[in-house]
C-alpha positions as CSV (number, residue, x, y, z in Angstrom):
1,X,-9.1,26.8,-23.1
2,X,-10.8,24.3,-25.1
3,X,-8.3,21.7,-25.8
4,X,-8.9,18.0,-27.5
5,X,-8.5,15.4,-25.0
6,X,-8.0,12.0,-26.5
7,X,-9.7,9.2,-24.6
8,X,-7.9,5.6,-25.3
9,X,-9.7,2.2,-24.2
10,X,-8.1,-0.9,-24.6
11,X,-10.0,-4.0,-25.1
12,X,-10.0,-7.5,-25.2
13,X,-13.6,-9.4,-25.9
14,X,-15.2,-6.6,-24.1
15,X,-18.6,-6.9,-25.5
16,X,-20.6,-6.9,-22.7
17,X,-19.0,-3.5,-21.4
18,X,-18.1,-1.7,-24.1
19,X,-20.8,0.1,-25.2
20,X,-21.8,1.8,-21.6
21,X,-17.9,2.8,-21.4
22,X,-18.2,4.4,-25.1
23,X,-21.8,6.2,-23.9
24,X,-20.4,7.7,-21.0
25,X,-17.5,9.3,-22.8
26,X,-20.6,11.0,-25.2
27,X,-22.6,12.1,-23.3
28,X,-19.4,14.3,-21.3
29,X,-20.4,17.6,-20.5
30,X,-17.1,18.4,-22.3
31,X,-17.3,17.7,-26.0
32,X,-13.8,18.3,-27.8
33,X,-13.0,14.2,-27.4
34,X,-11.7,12.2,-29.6
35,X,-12.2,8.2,-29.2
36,X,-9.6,6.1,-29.7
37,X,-10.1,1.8,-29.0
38,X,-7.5,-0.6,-29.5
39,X,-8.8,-3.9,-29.0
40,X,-6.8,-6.3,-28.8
41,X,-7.6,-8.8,-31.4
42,X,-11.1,-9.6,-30.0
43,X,-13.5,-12.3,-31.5
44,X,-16.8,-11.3,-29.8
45,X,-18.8,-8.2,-31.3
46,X,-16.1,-5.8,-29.6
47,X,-15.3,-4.1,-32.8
48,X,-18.6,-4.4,-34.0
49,X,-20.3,-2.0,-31.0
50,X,-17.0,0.1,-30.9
51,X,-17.1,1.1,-34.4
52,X,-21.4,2.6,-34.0
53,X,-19.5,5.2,-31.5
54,X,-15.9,5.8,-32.9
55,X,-14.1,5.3,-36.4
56,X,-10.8,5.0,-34.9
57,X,-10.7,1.5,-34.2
58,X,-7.0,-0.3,-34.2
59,X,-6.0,-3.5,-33.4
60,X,-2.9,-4.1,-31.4
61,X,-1.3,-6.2,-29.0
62,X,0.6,-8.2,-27.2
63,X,-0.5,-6.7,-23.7
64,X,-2.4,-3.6,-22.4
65,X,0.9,-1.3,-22.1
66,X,1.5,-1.9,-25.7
67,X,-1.9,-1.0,-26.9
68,X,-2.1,1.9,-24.5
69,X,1.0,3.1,-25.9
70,X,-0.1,2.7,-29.4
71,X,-3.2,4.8,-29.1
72,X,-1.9,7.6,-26.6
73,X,1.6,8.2,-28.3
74,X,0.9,6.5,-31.9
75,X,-2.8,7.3,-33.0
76,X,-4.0,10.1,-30.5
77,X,-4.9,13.7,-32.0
78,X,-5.1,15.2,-28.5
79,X,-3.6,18.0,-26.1
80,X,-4.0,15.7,-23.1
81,X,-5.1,12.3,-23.0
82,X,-6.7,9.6,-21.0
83,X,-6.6,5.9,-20.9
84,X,-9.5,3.5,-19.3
85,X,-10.4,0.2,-19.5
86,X,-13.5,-0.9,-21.2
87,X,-15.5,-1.7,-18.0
88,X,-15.0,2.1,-16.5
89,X,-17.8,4.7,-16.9
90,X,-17.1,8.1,-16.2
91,X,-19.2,10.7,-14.3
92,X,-20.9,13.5,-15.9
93,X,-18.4,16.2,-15.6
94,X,-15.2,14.0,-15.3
95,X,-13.3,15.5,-18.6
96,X,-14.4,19.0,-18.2
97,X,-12.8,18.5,-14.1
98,X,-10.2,17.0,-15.5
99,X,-9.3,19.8,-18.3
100,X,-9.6,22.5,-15.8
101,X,-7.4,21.3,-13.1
102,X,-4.3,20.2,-15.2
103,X,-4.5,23.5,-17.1
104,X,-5.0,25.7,-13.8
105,X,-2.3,24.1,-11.9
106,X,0.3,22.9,-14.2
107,X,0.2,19.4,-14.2
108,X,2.0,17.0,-15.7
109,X,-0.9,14.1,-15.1
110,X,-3.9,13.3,-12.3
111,X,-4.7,11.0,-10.3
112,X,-8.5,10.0,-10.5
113,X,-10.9,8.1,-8.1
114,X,-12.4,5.4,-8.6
115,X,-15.7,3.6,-7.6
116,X,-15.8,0.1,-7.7
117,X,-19.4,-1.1,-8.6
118,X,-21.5,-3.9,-7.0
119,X,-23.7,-4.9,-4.4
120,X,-21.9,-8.0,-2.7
121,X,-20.7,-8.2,0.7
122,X,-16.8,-7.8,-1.2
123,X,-17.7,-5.5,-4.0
124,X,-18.4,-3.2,-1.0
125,X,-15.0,-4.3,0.8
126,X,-13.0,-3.4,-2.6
127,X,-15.2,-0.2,-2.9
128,X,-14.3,0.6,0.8
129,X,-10.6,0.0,-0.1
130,X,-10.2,2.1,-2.8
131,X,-11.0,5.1,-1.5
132,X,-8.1,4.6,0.9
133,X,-5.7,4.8,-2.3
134,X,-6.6,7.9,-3.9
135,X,-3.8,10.0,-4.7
136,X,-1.1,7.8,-3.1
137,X,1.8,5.8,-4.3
138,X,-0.9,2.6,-4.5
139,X,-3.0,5.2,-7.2
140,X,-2.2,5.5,-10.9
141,X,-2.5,8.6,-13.2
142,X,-5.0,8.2,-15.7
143,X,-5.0,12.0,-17.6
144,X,-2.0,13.4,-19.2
145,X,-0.9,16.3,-20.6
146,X,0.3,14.5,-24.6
147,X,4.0,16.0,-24.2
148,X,5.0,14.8,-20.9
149,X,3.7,11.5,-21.9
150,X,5.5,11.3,-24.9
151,X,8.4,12.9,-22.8
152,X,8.6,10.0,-20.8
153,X,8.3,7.3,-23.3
154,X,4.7,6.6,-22.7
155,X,4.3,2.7,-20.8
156,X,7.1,0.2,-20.0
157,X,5.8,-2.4,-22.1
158,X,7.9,-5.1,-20.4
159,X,5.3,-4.8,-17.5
160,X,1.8,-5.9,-17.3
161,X,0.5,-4.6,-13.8
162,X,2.9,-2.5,-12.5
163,X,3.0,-0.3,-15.7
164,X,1.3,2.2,-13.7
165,X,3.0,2.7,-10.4
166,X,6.2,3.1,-13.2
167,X,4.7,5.8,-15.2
168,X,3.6,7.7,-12.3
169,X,7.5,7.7,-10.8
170,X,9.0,8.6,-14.5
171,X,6.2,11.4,-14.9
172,X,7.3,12.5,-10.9
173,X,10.9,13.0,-12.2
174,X,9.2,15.7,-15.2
175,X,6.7,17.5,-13.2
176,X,3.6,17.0,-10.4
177,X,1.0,14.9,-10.6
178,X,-2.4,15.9,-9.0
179,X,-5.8,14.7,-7.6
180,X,-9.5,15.4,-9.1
181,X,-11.3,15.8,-5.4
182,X,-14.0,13.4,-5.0
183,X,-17.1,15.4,-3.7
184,X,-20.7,15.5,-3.9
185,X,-22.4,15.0,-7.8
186,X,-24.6,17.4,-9.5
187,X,-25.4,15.6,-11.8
188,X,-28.2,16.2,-15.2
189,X,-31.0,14.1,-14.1
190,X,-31.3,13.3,-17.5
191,X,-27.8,11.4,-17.4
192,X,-28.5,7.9,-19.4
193,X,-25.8,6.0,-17.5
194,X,-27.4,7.1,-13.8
195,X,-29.8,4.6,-13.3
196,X,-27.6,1.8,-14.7
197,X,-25.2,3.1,-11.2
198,X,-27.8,2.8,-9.5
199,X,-28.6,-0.9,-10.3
200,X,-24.8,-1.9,-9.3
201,X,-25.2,-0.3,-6.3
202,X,-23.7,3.2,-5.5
203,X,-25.7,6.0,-6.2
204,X,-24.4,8.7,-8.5
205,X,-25.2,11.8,-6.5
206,X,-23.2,10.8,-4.1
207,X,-20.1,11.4,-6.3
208,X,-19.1,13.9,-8.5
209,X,-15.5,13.7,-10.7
210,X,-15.2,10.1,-10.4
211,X,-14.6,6.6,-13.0
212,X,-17.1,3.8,-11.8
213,X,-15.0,1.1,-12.0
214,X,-18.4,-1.7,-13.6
215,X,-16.1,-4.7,-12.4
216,X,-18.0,-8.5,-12.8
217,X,-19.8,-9.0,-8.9
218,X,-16.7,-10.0,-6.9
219,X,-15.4,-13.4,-7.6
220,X,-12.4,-14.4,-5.0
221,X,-10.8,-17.0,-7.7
222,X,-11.1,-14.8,-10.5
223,X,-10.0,-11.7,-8.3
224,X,-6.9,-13.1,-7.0
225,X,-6.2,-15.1,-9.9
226,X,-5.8,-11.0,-11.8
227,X,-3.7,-10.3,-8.8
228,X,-1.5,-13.3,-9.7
229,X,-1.1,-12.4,-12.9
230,X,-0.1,-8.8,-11.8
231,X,2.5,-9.8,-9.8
232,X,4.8,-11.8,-12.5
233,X,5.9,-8.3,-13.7
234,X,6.8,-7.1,-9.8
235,X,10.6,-8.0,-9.6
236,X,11.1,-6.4,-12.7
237,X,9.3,-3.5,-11.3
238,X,11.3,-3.8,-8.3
239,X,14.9,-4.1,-10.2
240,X,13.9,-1.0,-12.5
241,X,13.9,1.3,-9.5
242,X,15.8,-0.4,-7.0
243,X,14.5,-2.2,-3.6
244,X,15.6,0.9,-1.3
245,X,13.2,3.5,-3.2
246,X,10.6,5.0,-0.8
247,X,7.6,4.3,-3.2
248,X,8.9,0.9,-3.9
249,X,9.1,0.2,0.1
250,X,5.7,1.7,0.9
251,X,4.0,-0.5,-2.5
252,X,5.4,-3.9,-1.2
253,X,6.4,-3.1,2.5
254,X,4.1,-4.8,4.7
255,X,3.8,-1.7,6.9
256,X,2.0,0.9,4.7
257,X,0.2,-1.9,2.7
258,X,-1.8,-2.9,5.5
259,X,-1.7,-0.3,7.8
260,X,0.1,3.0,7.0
261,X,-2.6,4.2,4.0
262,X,-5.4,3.3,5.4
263,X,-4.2,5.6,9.2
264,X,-2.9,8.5,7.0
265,X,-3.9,11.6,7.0
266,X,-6.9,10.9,9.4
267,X,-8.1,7.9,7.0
268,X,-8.3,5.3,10.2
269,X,-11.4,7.6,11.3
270,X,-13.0,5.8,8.0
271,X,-12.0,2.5,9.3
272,X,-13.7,3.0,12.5
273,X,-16.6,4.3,11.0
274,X,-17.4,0.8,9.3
275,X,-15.8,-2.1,11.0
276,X,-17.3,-4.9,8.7
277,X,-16.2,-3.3,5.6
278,X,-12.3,-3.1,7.3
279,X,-12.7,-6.7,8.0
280,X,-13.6,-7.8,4.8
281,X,-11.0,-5.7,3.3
282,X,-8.1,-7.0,5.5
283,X,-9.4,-10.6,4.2
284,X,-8.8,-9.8,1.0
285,X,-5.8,-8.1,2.3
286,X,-4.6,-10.8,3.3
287,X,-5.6,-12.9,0.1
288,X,-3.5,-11.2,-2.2
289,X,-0.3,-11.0,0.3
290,X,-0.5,-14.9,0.3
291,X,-0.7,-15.0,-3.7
292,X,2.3,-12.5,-3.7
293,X,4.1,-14.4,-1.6
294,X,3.7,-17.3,-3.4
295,X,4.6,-15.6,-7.0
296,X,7.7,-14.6,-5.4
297,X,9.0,-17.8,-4.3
């Protein structure tokens, strides 16, 4: 099978990511890709870079569900498809992972790790974290089959945060979601984007089916501040699906936020393994509890 996968970014003054997100879906291993960007009305050279790698360039807002929406469901050519943001790169192999696994096993969508870059005390805290999520109700699908997207009814666009914990539980009710496995890279040496991984910190063969999440070296104001916004759309969330849901309990109870997914499944043998990375994490932990907390009042 051979399928067209459609990749969507969304975009907003992207400029000085944009172009390393748009290399890294070239140079896939799998080639049958279509690129899709909807920016997002941007007035920095966005749309200039965009357009050297893809003619399908739209421009659509208000918010990210909307745009995602409009290039998955609206604009996309594709079998499956994929969303990212314009600061993700993705491994080597990723699509052609990706392809094979949905198609083998039947999946309605997959879950796919993610690798937060940086070399800060907390860019290695959030890159810690995030392992811890992969696959559970915290994760997100990012690959779809087209049809069970469309089946669905693609994003909520009333939400901007929670979007994707909602998609996830209305693609649960139509089929499984699954899990790329996050194992060793073997990787072409010759990959462009390698050393530029390298540079921010993780090394590549490390990893194999992964998206480097290229986020800005941690900033605590501008990091909580994202999680502020998040959380306006959380009672909606919350009211959609009612309070007494199991994912909703597990995603805002207190329990499995700060303790349950990171003991799972043998994951507190991680935390063991580096105390001052679990420390730094339950800081921020804590952080973003406060600024819920205070969104909800």
């Amino acid at each position: 099978m051979n399928p067209l996968v459609s990749v969507v970014i969304t975009t907003k003054n992207e400029e000085p990511n944009i172009e390393n997100c748009l290399k890294s879906i070239l140079d896939q291993s799998y080639q049958n890709i279509e690129i899709i960007v909807v920016d997002n009305f941007s007035t920095d050279k966005t749309k200039e870079i965009a357009l050297k790698y893809t003619n399908k360039f739209y421009e659509k807002g208000p918010e990210r569900s909307a745009q995602r929406n409009y290039g998955m469901i609206d604009k996309s050519n594709g079998e499956c498809v994929m969303f990212i943001d314009a600061d993700m790169i993705l491994s080597f192999d990723l699509v052609k992972t990706c392809v094979q696994v949905i198609s083998r096993e039947n999946f309605a969508a997959l879950h796919i790790p993610e690798i937060v870059l940086g070399r800060s005390f907390f860019s290695k805290c959030r890159r810690f974290e995030r392992t811890f999520y992969n696959g559970t109700v915290i994760d997100g699908a990012r690959f779809f089959k087209k049809d069970k997207f469309v089946a669905v009814g693609g994003f909520d666009i009333s939400m901007s945060g929670p979007e994707d914990w909602d998609i996830d539980k209305k693609i649960k009710q139509i089929g499984q979601i699954g899990l790329i496995q996050e194992k060793p890279e073997v990787f072409s040496q010759n990959w462009e984007l390698a050393d530029f991984i390298k540079i921010r910190g993780v090394d590549p063969s490390d990893y194999r089916d992964v998206i480097y999440h290229n986020e800005a070296e941690f900033n605590l104001k501008k990091y909580l501040s994202k999680k502020g916004y998040y959380a306006q759309s959380f009672t909606e969330y919350i009211n959609k699906w009612g309070k007494d849901d199991n994912d909703i309990k597990k995603q805002f109870g207190l329990y499995y936020r700060y303790f349950g997914v990171f003991l799972e499944n043998g994951k507190w043998k991680k935390l063991l393994s580096r105390l001052d990375l679990t420390l730094g994490m339950y800081f921020l932990r804590g952080m973003v509890g406060v600024v819920y907390l205070v969104n909800k009042k």
